[in-house]
C-alpha positions as CSV (number, residue, x, y, z in Angstrom):
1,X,143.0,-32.3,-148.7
2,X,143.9,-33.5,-152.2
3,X,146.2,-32.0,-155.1
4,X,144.6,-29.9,-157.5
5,X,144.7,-31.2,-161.2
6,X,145.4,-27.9,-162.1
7,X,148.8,-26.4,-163.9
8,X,150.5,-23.0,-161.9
9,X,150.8,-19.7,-164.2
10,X,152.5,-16.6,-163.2
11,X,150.1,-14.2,-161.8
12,X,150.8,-10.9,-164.7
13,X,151.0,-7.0,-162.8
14,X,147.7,-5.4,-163.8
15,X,148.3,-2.3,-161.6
16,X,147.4,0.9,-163.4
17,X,145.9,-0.9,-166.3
18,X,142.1,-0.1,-167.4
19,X,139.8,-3.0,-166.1
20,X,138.8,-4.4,-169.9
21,X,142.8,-4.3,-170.7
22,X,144.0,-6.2,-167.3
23,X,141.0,-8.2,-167.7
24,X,142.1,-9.8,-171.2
25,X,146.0,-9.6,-169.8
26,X,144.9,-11.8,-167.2
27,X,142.9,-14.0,-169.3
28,X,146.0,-15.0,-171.6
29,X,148.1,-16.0,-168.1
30,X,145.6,-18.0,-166.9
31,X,143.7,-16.2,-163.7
32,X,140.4,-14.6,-163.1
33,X,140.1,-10.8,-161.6
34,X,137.7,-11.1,-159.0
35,X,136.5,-8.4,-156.5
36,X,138.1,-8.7,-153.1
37,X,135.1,-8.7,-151.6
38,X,133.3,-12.7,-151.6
39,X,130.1,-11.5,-151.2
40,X,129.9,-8.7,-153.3
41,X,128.6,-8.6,-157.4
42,X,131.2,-9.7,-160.3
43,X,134.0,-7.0,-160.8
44,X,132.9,-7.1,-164.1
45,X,129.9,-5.3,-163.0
46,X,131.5,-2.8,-161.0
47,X,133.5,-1.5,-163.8
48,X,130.9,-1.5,-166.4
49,X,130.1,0.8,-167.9
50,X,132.3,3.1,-167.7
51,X,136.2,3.5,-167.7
52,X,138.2,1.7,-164.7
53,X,141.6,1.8,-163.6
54,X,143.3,-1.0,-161.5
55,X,144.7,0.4,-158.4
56,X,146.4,-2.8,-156.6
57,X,146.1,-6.2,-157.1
58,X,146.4,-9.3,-154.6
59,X,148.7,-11.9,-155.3
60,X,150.9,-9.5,-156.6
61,X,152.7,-10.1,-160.3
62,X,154.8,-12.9,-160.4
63,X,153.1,-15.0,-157.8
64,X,152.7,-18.6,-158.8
65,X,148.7,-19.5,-158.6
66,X,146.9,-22.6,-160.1
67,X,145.3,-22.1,-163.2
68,X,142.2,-19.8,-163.2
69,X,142.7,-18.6,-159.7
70,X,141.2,-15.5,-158.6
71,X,143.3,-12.5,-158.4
72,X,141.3,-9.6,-156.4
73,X,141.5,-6.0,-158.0
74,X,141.2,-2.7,-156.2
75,X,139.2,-0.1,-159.3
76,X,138.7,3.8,-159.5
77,X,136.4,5.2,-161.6
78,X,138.7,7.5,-164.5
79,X,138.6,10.4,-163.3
80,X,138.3,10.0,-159.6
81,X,141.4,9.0,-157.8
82,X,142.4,11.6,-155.5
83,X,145.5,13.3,-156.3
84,X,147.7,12.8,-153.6
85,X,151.4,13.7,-155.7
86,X,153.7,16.0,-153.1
87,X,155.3,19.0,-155.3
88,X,158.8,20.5,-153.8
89,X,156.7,24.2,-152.5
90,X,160.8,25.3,-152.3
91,X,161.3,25.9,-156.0
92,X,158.6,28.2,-158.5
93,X,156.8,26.7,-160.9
94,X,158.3,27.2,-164.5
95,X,157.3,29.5,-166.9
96,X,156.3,29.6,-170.4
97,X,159.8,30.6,-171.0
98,X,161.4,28.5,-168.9
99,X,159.8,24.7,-170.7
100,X,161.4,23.4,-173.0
101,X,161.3,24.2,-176.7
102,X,161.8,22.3,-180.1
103,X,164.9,23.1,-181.7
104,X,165.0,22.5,-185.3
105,X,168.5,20.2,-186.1
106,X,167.3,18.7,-189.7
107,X,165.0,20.7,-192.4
108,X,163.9,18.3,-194.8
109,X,163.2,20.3,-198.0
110,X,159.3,19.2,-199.4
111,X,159.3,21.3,-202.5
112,X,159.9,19.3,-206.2
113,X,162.4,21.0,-207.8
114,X,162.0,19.0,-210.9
115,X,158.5,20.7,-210.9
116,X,158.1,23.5,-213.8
């Protein structure tokens, strides 16, 4: 098989990115987003309209791809993605009291004491 003409860029991390911001981040490295799937539509028209969030990416960031490869994209609607995030049940939730508060260290006086 023959060399490609093409230079190699440093495939950017996209993960957790909205689509349309990934999508131009990708764009000044030099790849494509593409959905993983060959024979499905354009991932730009999976995540239009609507918000989209990356969720993995494949080559991952750093790899070394030629020049307006294709980088596949895992998306989740905003607002969908389960929540999967395991909270220690040993210890209560705080309380109002219990968050933290602003404490004033600096007043900065506003009043014009020049003013009669």
């Amino acid at each position: 098989m023959a060399d490609r003409a093409a230079d190699r860029v440093t495939v950017p991390d996209v993960v957790g990115l909205p689509f349309h911001i990934g999508r131009d981040i990708a764009d000044d490295a030099g790849v494509t987003l593409a959905n993983p799937d060959p024979d499905g539509p354009p991932i730009g028209a999976i995540a239009w309209p609507g918000l989209f969030y990356i969720t993995s990416q494949q080559p991952t960031a750093g790899a070394e791809v030629y020049r307006w490869d294709s980088v596949a994209v895992e998306l989740t609607e905003h607002g969908t993605a389960e929540f999967n995030a395991i909270r220690d049940n040993n210890e209560p939730p705080l309380k109002d009291a219990e968050h933290a508060t602003p404490e004033r260290e600096r007043y900065i006086d506003l009043t014009d004491r020049d003013h009669t």
